[in-house]
N, CA, C and O atoms as a Tinker XYZ file with bonds, in Angstrom:
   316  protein
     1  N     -8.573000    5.185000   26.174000    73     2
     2  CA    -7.617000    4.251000   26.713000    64     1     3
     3  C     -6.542000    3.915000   25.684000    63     2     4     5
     4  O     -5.376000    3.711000   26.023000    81     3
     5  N     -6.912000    3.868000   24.566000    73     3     6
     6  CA    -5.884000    3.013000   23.209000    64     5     7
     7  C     -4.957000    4.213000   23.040000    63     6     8     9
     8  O     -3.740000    4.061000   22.926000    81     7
     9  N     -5.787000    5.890000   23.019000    73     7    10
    10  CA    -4.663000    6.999000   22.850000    64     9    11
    11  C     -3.782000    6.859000   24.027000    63    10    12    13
    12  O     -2.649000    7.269000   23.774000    81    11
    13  N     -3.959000    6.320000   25.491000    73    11    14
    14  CA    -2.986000    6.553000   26.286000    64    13    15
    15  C     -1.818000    5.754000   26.328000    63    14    16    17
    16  O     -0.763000    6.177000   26.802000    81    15
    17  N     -2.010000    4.167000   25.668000    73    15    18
    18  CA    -1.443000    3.439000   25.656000    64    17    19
    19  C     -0.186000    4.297000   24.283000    63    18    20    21
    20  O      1.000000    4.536000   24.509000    81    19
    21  N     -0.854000    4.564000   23.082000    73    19    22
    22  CA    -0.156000    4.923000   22.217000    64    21    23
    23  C      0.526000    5.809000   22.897000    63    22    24    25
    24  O      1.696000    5.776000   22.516000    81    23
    25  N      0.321000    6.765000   23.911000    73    23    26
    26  CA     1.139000    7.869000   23.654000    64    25    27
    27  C      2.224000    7.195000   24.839000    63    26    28    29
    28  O      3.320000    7.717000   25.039000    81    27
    29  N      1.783000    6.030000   25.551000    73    27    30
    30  CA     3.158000    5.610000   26.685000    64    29    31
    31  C      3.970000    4.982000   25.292000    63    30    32    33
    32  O      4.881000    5.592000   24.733000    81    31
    33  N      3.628000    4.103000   25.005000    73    31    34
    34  CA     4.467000    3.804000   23.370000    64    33    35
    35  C      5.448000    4.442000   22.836000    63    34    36    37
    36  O      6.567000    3.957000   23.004000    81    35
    37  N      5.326000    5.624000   22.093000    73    35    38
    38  CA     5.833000    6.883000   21.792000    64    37    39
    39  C      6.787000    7.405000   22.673000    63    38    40    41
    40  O      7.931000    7.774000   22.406000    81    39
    41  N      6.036000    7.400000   24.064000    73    39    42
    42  CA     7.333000    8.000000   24.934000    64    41    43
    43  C      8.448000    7.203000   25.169000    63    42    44    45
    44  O      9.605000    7.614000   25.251000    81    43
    45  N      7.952000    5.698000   25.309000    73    43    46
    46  CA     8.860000    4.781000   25.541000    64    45    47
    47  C      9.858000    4.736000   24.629000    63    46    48    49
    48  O     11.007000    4.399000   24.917000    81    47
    49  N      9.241000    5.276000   22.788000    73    47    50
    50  CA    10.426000    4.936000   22.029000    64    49    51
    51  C     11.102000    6.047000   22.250000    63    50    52    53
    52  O     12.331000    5.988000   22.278000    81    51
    53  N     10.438000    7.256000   22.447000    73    51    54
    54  CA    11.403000    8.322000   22.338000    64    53    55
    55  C     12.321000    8.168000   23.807000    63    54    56    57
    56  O     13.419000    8.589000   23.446000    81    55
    57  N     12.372000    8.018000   24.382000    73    55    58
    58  CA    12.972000    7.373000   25.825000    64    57    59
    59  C     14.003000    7.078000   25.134000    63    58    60    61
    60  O     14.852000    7.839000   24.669000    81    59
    61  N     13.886000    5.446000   25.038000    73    59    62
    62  CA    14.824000    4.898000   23.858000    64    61    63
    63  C     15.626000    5.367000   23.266000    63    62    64    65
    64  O     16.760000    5.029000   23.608000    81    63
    65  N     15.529000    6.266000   22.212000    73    63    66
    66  CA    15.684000    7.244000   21.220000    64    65    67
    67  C     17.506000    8.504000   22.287000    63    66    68    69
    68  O     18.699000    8.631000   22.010000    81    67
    69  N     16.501000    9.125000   23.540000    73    67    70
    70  CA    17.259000    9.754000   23.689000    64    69    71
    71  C     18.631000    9.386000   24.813000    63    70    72    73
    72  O     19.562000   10.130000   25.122000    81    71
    73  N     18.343000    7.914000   25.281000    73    71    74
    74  CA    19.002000    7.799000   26.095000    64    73    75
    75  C     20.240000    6.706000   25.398000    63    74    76    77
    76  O     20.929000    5.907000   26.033000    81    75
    77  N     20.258000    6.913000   24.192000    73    75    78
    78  CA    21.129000    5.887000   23.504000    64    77    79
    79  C     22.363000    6.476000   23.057000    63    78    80    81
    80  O     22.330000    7.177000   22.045000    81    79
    81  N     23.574000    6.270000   23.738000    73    79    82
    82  CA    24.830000    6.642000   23.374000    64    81    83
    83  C     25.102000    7.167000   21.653000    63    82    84    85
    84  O     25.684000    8.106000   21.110000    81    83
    85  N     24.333000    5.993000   21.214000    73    83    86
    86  CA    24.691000    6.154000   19.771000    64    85    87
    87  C     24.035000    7.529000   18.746000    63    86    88    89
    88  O     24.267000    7.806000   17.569000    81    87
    89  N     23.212000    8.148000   19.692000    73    87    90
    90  CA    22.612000    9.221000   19.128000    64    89    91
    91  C     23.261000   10.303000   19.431000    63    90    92    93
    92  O     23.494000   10.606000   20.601000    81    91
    93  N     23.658000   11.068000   18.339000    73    91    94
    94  CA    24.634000   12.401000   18.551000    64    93    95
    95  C     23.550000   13.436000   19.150000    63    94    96    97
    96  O     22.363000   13.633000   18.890000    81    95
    97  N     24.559000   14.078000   20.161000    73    95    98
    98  CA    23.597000   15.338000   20.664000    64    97    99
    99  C     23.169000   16.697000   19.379000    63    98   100   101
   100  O     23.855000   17.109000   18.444000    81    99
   101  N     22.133000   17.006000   19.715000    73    99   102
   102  CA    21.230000   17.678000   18.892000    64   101   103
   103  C     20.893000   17.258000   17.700000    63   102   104   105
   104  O     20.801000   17.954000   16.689000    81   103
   105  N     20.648000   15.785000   17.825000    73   103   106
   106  CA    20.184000   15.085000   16.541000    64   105   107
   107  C     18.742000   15.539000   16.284000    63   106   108   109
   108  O     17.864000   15.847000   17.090000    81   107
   109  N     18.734000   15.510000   15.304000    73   107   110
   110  CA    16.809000   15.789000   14.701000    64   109   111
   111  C     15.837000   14.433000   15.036000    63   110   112   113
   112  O     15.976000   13.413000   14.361000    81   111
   113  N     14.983000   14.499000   15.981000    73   111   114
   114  CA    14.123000   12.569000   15.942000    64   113   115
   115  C     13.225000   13.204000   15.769000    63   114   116   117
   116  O     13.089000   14.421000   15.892000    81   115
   117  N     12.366000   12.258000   15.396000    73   115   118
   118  CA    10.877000   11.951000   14.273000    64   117   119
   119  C     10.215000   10.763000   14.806000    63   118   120   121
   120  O     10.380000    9.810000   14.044000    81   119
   121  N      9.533000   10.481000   15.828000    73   119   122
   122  CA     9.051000    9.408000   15.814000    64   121   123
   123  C      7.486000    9.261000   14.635000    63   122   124   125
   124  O      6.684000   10.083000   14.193000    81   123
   125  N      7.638000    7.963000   14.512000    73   123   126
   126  CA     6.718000    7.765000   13.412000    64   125   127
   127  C      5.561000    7.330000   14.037000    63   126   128   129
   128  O      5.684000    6.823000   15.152000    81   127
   129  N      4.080000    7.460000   13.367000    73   127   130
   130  CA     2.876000    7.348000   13.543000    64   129   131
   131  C      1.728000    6.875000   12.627000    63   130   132   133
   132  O      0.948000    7.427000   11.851000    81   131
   133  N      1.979000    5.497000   13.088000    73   131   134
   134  CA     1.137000    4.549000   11.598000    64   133   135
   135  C     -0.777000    5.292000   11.245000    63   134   136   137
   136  O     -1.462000    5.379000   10.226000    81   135
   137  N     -1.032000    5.745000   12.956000    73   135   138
   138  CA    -2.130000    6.441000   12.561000    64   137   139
   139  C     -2.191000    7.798000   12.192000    63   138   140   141
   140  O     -3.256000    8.410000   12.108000    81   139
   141  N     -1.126000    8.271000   11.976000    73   139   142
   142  CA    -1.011000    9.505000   11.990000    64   141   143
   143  C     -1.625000    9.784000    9.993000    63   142   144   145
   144  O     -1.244000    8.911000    9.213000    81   143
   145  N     -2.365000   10.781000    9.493000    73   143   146
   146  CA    -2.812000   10.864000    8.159000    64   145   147
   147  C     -1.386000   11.412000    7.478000    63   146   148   149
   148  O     -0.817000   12.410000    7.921000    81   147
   149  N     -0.969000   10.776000    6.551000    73   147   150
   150  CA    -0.195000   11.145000    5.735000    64   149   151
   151  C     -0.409000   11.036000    4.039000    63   150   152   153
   152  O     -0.920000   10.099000    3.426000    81   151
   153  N      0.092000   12.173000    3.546000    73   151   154
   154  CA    -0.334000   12.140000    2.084000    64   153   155
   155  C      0.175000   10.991000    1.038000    63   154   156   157
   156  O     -0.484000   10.466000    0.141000    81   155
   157  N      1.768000   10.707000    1.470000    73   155   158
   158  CA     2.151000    9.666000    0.649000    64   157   159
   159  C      1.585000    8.252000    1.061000    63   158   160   161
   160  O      1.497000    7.430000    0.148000    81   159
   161  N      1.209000    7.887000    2.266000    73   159   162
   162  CA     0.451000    6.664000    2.394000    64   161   163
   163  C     -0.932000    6.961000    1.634000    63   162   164   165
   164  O     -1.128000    6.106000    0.770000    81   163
   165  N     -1.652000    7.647000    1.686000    73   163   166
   166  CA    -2.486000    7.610000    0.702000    64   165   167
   167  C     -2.831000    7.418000   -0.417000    63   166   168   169
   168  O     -3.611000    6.618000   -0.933000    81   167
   169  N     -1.616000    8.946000   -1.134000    73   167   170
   170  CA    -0.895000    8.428000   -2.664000    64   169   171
   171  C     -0.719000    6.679000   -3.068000    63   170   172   173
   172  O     -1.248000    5.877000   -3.837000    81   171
   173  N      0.284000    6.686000   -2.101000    73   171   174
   174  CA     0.206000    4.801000   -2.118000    64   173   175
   175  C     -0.879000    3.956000   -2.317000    63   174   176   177
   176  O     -1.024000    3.276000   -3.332000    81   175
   177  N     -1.781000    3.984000   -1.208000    73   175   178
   178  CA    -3.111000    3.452000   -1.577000    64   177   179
   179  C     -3.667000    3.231000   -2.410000    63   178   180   181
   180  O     -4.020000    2.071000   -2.626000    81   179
   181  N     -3.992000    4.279000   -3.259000    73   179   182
   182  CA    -4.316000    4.865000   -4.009000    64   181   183
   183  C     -3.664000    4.263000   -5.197000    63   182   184   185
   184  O     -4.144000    3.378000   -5.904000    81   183
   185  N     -2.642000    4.780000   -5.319000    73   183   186
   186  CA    -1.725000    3.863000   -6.281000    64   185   187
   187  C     -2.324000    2.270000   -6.569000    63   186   188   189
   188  O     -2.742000    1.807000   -7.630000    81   187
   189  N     -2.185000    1.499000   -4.989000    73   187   190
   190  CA    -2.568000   -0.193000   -5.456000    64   189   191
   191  C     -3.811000   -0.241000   -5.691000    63   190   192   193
   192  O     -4.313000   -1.263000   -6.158000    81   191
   193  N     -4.670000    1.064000   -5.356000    73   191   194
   194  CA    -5.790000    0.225000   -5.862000    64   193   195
   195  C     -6.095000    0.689000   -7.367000    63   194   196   197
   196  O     -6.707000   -0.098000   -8.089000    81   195
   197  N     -5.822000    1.531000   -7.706000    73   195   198
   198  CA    -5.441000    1.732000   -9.456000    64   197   199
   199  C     -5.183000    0.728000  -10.112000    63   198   200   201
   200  O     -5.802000    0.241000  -11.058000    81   199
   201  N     -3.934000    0.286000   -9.443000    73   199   202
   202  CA    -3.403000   -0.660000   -9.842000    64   201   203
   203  C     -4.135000   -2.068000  -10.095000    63   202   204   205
   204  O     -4.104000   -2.777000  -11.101000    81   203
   205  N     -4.724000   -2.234000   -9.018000    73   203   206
   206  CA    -5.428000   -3.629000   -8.834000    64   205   207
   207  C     -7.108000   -3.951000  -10.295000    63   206   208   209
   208  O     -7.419000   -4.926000  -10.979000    81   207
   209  N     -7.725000   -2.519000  -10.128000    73   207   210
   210  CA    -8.586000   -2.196000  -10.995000    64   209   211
   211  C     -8.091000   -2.202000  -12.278000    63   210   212   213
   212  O     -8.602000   -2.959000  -13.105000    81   211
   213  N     -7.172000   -1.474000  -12.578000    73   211   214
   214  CA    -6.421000   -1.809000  -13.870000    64   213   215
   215  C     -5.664000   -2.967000  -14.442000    63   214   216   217
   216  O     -5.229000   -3.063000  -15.590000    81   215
   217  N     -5.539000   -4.177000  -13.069000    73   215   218
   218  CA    -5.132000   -5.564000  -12.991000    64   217   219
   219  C     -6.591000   -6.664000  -13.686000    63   218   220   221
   220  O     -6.732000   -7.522000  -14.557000    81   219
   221  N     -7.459000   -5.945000  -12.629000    73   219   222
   222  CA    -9.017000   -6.502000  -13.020000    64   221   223
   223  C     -9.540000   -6.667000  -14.309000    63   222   224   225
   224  O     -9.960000   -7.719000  -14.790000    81   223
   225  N     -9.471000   -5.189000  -15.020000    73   223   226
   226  CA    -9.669000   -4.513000  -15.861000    64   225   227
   227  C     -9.216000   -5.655000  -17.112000    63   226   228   229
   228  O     -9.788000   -6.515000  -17.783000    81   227
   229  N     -7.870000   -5.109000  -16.980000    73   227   230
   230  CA    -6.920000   -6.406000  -18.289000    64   229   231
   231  C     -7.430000   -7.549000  -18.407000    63   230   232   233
   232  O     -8.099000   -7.938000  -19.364000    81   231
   233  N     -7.147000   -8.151000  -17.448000    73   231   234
   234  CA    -7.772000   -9.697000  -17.154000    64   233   235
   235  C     -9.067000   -9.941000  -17.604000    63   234   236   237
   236  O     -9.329000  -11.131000  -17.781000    81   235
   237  N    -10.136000   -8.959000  -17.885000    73   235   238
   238  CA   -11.263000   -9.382000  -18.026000    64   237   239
   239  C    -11.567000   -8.975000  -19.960000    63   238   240   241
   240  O    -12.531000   -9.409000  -20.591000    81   239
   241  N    -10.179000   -7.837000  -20.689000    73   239   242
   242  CA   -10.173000   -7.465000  -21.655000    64   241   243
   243  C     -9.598000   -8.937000  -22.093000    63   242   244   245
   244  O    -10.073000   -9.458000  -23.102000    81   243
   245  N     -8.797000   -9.467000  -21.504000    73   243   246
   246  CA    -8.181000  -10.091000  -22.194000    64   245   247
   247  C     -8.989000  -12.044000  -22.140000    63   246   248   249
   248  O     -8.623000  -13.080000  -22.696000    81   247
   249  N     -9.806000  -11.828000  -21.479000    73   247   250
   250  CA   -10.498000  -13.200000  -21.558000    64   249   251
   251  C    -11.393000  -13.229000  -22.356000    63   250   252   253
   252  O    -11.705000  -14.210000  -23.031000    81   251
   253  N    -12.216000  -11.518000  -22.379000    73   251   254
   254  CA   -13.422000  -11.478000  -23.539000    64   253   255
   255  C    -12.697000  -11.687000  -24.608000    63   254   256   257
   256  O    -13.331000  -12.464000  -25.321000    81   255
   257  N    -11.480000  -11.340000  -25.203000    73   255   258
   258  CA   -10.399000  -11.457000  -25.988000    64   257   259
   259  C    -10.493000  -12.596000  -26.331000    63   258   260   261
   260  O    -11.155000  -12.767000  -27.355000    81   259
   261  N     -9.861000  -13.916000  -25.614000    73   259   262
   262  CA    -9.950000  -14.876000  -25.838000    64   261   263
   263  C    -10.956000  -15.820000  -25.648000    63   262   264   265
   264  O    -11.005000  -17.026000  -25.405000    81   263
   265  N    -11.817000  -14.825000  -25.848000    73   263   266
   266  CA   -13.353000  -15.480000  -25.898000    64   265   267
   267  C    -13.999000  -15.641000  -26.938000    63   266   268   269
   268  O    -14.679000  -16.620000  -27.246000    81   267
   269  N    -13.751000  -14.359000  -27.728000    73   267   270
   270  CA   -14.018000  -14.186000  -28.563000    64   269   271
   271  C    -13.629000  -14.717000  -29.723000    63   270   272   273
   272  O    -14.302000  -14.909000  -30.736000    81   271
   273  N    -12.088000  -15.028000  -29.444000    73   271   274
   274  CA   -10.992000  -15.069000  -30.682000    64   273   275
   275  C    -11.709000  -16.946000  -30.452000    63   274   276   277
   276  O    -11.639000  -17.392000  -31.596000    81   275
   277  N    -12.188000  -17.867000  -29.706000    73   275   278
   278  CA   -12.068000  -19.182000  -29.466000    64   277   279
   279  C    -13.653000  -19.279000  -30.405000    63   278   280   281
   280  O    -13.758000  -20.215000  -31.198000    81   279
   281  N    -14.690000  -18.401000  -30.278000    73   279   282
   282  CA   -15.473000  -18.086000  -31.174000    64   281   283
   283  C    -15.693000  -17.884000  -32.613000    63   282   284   285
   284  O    -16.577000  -18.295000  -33.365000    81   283
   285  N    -14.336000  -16.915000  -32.858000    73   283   286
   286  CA   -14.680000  -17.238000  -34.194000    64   285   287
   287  C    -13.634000  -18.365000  -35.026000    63   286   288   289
   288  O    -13.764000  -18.739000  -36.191000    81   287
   289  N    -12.508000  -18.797000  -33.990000    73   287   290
   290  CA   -12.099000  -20.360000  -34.953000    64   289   291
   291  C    -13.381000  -21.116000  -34.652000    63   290   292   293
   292  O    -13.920000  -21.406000  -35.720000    81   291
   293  N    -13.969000  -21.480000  -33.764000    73   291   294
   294  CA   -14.980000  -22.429000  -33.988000    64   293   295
   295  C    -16.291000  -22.002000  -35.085000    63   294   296   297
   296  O    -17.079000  -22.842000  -35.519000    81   295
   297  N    -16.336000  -20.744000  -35.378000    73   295   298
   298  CA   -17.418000  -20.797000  -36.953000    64   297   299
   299  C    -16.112000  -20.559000  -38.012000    63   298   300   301
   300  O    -16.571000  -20.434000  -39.147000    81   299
   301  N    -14.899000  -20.476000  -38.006000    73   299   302
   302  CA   -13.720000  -20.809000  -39.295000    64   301   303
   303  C    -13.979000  -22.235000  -39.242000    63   302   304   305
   304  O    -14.260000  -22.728000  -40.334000    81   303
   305  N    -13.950000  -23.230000  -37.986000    73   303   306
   306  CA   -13.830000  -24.638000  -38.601000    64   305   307
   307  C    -15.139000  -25.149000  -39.014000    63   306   308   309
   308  O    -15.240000  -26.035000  -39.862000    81   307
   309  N    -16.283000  -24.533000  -38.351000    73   307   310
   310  CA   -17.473000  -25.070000  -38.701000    64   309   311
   311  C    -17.984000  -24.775000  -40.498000    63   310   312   313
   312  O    -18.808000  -25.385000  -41.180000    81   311
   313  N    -17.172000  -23.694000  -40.809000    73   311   314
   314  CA   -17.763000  -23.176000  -42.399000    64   313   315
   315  C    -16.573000  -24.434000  -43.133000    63   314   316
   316  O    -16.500000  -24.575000  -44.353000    81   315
């Protein structure tokens, strides 16, 4: 049922698409397809979640960091 709906969708835009003055004849159309698998949405993905892990990552270098560093002023002031 959800593919039939998508594909009245599609037709509707391409409908759209061809019955619009503003489109020169023998134009190239492409309708787009959010479910459709594509490599650069992936890449992308992919990308933020790198990203996010390597966000994680820092954040947790940098607290043991200042975890550490709050450690040893407190045995500098204690000596």
């Amino acid at each position: 049922m959800i593919h039939h709906q998508l594909t009245v969708k599609r037709l509707r835009n391409l409908w759209a698409i061809l019955s619009d003055p503003n489109v020169p004849e023998g134009a190239v159309i492409q309708l787009s397809n959010d479910k459709e698998f594509s490599p650069i949405r992936v890449a992308m993905e992919d990308k933020v979640q790198i990203e996010n892990a390597d966000s994680q990552m820092l954040s947790r270098i940098r607290a043991l960091s200042q975890s550490k560093a709050k450690a040893l002023q407190e045995t500098k002031t204690k000596s």
